[in-house]
C-alpha positions, 0 to 999 in steps of 0.5 A, a space after each residue: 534578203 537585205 533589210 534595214 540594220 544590216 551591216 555592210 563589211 567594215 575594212 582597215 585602211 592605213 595610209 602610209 606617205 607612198 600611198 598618199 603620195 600617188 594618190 595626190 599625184 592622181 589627182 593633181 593635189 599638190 597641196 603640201 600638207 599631203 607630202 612636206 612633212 616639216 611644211 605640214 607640221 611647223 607651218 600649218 601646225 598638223 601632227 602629221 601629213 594629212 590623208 587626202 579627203 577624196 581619199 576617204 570618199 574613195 575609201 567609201 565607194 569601195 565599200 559600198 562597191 564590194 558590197 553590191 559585188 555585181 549585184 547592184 548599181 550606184 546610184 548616188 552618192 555623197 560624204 563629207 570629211 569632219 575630221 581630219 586623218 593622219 599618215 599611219 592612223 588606223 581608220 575602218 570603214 563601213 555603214 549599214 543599210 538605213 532603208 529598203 524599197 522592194 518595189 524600186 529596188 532601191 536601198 539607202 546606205 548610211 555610211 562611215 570611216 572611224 578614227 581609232 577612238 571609233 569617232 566618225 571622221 567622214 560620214 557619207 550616204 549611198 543609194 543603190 538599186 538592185 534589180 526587181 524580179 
C-alpha cells in the first residue's frame, strides 16, 4: 500500500567525461562547457565540465521509472536544475510520495538530486497512475 512519506530508492550517479560526452552527443548539445575543459574553466569560469541539465532530468525519470517497475504509468512530469554539477561530483537521486488518490489511482512524487553536501540541486515532480481494481 503506497502512502503519503514513502520513500522512493535513492540511487548514486557520477558522471565522468565519457558519460557526458555521449550524452551531449545524443542530443546534439554541443555547448562546450560540457567537453572543453580549458574552455569550461578559463573562459566561463566553471571548476570543472558542467553534467548536462537534461541529464539530470533523466536521472529523475528513471527514478521514478524503476519504482512503478511495470506497475504504474508516467503521467506527468517536470524539474528544474537550481544548481549546477560537475564531472565526478557524487549527486543521489530520489523523492517521495507527496500525495495518493485511491479513487484515480493517482500518486503525486516529489522528487530530488543532491550534491554531496545533501543540497538539492534539481528538484522535480511526478505523477503516476496505478490501475484501481
Amino acid at each position: 500500500m503506497i502512502k503519503p512519506g514513502d520513500p522512493l530508492p535513492e540511487r548514486e550517479h557520477i558522471c565522468d567525461n565519457v558519460q557526458l560526452f555521449l550524452y551531449d552527443a545524443a542530443i546534439w548539445n554541443a555547448h562546450r562547457i560540457h567537453f572543453d575543459l580549458p574552455y569550461a574553466t578559463d573562459v566561463e569560469g566553471y571548476p570543472g565540465l558542467v553534467v548536462a541539465g537534461p541529464l539530470m532530468g533523466d536521472w529523475l525519470t528513471q527514478t521514478v521509472l524503476e519504482w512503478l517497475d511495470e506497475g504504474g504509468k508516467l503521467v506527468s512530469f517536470e524539474y528544474s536544475n537550481r544548481g549546477a554539477a560537475y564531472t565526478g561530483d557524487e549527486l543521489t537521486s530520489g523523492g517521495k510520495v507527496l500525495s495518493v488518490d485511491p479513487q484515480t489511482g493517482e500518486v503525486e512524487l516529489e522528487l530530488y538530486i543532491k550534491n554531496a553536501a545533501d543540497q538539492v540541486i534539481t528538484p522535480g515532480k511526478a505523477t503516476v497512475r496505478f490501475p484501481v481494481a
